[in-house]
Every structure is written in structure tokens, then in C-alpha cells.
FIDO-571915 format. One record per residue: x, y, z of N, C-alpha, C in turn; residue in one letter. Coordinates in Angstrom, 2 decimals, decimal comma, always signed. Each point is the difference from the previous one (the first is absolute). Layout:
REM FIDO-571915
[[X; Y; Z]; [X; Y; Z]; [X; Y; Z]; A]
...
//
This chain:
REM FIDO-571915
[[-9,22; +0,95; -4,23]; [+1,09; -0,84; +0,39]; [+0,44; +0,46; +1,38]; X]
[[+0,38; -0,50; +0,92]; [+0,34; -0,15; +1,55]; [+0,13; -1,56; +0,66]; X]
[[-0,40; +0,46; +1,20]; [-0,13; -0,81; +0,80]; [-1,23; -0,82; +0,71]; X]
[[-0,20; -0,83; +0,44]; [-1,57; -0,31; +0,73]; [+0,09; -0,40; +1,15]; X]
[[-0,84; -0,05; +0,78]; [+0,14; -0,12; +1,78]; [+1,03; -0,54; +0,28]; X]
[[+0,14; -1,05; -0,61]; [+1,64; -0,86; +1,00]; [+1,10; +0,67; -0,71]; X]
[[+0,18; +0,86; -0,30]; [+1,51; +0,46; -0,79]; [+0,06; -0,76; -1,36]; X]
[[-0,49; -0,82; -0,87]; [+0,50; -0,53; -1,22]; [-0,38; +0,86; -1,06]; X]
[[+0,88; +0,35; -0,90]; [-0,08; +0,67; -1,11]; [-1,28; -0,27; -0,68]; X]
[[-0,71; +0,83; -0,85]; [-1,37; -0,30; -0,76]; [-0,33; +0,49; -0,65]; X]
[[-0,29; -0,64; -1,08]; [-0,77; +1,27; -1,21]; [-1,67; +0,02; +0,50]; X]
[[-0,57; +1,27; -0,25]; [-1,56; -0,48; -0,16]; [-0,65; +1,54; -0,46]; X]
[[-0,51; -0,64; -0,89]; [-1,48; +0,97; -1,13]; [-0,35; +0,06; +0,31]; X]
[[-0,84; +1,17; +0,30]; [-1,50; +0,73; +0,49]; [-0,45; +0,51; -1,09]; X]
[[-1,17; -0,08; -0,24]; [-0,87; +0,68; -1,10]; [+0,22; +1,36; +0,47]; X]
[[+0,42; +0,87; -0,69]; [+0,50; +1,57; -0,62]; [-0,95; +0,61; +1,13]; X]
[[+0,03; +0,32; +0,87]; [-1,01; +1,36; +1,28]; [+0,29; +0,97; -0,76]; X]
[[-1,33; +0,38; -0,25]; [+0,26; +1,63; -0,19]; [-0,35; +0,12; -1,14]; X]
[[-0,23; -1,04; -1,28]; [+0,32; +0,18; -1,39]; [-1,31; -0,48; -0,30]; X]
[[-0,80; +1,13; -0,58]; [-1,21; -1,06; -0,71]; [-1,14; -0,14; +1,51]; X]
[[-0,60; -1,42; -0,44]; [-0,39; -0,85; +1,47]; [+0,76; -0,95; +0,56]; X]
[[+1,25; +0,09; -0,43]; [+0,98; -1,21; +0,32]; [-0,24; +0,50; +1,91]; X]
[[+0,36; -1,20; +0,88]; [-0,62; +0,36; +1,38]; [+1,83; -0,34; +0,63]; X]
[[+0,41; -0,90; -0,77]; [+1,50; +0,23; +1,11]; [+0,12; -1,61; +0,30]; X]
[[-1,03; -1,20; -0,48]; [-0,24; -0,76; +0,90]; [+1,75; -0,97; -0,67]; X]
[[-0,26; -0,83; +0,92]; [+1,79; -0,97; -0,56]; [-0,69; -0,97; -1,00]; X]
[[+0,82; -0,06; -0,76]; [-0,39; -0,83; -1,39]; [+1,26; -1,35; +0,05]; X]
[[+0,81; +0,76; +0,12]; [+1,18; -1,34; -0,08]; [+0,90; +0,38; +1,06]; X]
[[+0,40; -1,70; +0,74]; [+1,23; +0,49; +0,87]; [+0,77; -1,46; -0,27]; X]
[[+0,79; -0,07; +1,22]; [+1,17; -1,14; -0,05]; [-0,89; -1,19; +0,03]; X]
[[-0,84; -0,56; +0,43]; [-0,87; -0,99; -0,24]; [-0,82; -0,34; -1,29]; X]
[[-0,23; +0,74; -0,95]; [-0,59; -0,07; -1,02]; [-0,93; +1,36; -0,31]; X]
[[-0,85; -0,34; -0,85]; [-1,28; +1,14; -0,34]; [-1,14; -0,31; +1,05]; X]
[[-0,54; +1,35; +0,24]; [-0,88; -0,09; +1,07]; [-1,23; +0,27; -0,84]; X]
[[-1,26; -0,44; +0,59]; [-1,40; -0,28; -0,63]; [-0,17; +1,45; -0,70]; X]
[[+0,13; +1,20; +0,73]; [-0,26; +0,79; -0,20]; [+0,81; +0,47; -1,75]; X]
[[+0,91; -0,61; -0,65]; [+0,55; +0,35; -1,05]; [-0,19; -1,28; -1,13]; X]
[[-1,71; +0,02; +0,53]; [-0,57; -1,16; -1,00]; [-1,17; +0,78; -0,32]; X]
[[-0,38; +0,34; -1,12]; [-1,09; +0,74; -0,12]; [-1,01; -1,05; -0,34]; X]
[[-1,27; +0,66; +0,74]; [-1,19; -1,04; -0,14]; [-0,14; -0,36; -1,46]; X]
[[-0,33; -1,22; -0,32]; [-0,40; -0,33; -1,56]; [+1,82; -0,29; -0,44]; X]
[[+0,77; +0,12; +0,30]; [+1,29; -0,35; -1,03]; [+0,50; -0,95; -0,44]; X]
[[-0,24; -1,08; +1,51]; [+0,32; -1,46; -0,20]; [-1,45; -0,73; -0,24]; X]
[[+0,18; -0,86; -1,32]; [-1,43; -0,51; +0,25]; [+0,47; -1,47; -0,31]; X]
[[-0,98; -0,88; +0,97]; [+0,55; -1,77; +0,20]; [+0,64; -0,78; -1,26]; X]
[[-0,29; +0,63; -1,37]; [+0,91; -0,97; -0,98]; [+1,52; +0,62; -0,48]; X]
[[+0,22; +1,15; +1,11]; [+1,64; +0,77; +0,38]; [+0,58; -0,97; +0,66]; X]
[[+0,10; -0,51; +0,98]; [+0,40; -0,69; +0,73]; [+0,10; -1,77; -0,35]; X]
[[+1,55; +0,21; -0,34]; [+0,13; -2,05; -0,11]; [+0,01; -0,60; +1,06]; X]
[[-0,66; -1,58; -0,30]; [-0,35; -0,73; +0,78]; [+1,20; -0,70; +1,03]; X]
[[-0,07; +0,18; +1,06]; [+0,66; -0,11; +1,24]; [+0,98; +1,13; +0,35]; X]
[[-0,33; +0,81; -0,30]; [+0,75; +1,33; +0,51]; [-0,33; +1,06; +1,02]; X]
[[-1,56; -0,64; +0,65]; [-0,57; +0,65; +1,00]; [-0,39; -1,59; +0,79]; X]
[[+0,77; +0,06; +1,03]; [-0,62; -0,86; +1,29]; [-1,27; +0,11; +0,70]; X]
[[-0,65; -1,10; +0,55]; [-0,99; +0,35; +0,86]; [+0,47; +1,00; +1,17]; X]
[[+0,98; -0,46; +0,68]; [+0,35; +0,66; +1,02]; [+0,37; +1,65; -0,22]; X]
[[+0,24; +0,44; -0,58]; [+0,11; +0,94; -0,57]; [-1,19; +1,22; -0,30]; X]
[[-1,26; -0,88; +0,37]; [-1,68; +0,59; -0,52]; [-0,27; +0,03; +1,22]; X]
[[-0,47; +1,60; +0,15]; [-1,04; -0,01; +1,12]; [-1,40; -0,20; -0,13]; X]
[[-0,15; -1,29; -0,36]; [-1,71; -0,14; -0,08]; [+0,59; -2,23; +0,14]; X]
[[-1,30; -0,43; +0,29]; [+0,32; -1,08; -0,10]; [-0,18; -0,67; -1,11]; X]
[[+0,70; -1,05; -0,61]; [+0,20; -0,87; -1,37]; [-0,39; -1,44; +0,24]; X]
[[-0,94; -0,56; -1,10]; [-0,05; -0,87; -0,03]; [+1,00; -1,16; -0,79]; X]
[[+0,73; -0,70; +0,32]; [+0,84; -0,72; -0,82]; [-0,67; -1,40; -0,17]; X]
[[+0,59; -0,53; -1,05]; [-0,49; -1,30; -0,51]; [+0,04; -1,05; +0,77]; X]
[[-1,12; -0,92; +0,27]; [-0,80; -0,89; +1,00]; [+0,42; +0,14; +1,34]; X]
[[-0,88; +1,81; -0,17]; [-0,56; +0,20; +1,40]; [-1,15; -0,31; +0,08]; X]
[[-0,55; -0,06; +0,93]; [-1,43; +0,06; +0,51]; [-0,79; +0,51; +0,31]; X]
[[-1,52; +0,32; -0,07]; [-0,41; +1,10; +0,91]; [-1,36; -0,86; +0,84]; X]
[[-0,22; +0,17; +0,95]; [-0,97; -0,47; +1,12]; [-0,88; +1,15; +0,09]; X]
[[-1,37; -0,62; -0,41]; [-1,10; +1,09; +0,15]; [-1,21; -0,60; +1,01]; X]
[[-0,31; +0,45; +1,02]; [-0,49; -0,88; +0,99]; [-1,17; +0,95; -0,26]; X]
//
């Protein structure tokens, strides 16, 4: 708990340094959970209800319904 670059108050988790292999990295802050406090394999696609993840939101590109694709 502190502060972050611009002066606003903040909570934020770091995985435990020092403990174990925990490395220190930030897991959660004022924006939400960070990737890193998702362990590989936890969420798997029938976790997630339908419209609760946006395209925009995905870094990969999405195909949505009657798109197209051009194959020359």
C-alpha cells in the first residue's frame, strides 16, 4: 500500500520475493489483476460467460460473425 508515480494512493501485490520461488512480480494493482496472477491452465474457455470478454480487449485478432476472408 502507498503511492504510484503521480501521487495517488494504491494498493498493489507482488508475489512474496524472497519466499519459496515467488519472484516479487505485481499480481494485482488499482487497475485489476495482472496476467502474471493467472496461472497457466486455470482459466479454461467454458470459465468464462458469454460476452464478458470483448474483442477489443484480445491481443490476437477475432473473427466475428459475417466477416470475410479474401484468399487471393
Amino acid at each position: 500500500m502507498g503511492y504510484d508515480t503521480s501521487d495517488t494512493p494504491s494498493l498493489i501485490l507482488r508475489n512474496g520475493a524472497g519466499i519459496g520461488n515467488e519472484d516479487g512480480t505485481i499480481m494485482i494493482t488499482p487497475a485489476g489483476i495482472t496476467e502474471n496472477a493467472v496461472s497457466e491452465g486455470l482459466i479454461k474457455n467454458d470459465m468464462i460467460g458469454k460476452g464478458t470478454i470483448n474483442a477489443d480487449r484480445l491481443s490476437f485478432e477475432v473473427m466475428k460473425k459475417d466477416d470475410t476472408i479474401t484468399i487471393s
